[in-house]
C-alpha positions as CSV (number, residue, x, y, z in Angstrom):
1,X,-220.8,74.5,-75.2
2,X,-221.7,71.2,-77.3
3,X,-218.7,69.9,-76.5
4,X,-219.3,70.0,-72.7
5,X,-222.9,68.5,-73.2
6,X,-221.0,65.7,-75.1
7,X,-219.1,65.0,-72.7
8,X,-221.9,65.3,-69.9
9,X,-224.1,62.8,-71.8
10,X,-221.0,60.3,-72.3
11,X,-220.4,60.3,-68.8
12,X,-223.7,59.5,-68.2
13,X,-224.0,56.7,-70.3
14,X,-220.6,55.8,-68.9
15,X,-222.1,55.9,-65.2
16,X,-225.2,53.9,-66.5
17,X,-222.7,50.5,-67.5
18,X,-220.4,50.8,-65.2
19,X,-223.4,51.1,-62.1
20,X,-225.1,48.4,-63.9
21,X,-222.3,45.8,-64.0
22,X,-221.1,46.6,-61.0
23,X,-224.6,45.9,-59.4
24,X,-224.6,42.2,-61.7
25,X,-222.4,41.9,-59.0
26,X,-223.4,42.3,-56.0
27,X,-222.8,46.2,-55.4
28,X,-225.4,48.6,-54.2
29,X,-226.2,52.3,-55.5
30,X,-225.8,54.2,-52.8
31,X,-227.0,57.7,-54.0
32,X,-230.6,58.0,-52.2
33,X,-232.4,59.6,-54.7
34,X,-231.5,56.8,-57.3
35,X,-231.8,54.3,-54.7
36,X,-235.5,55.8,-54.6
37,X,-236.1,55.3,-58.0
38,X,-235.1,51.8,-58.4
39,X,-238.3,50.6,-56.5
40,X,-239.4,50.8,-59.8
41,X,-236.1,48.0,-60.7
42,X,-233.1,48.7,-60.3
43,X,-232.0,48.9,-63.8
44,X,-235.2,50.5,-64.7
45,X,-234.7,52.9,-62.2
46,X,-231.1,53.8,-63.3
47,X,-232.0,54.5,-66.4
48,X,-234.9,57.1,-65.0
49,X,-232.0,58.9,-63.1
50,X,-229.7,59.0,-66.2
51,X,-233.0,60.3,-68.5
52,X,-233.9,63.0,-66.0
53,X,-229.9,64.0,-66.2
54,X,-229.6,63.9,-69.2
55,X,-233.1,66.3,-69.7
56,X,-231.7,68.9,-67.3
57,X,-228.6,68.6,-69.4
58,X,-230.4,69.1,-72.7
59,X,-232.1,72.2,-70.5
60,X,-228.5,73.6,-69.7
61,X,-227.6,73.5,-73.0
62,X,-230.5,75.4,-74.7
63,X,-230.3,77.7,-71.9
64,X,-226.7,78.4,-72.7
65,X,-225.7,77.7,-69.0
66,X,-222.3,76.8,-69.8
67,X,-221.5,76.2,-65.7
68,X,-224.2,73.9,-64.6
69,X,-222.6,71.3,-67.3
């Protein structure tokens, strides 16, 4: 099970960059609940989405729900 959280987490952080350099130039996010965050900035709101991922991932594991990972 750690090792699927590991990997969840990396492939956050992965999705973080990539997004993020990707909008330095001149892409858009185009999921709409992200999008909705960003009013906030857009890397600031990246970062929210990835945090609150990365919390219901930390909830998965210490709920043992191997599946939703």
């Amino acid at each position: 099970m750690f090792k699927a959280f590991l990997i969840f987490s990396l492939l956050q952080v992965a999705d973080l960059c990539t997004t993020v350099a990707v909008m330095r130039m001149g892409g858009i996010e185009q999921n709409p609940l992200v999008q909705h965050l960003m009013v906030i900035g857009p890397v600031q709101g990246l970062i929210l989405a990835k945090a609150a991922a990365l919390a219901i991932g930390v909830g998965c594991f210490m709920a043992s729900k191997h599946r939703a990972l």
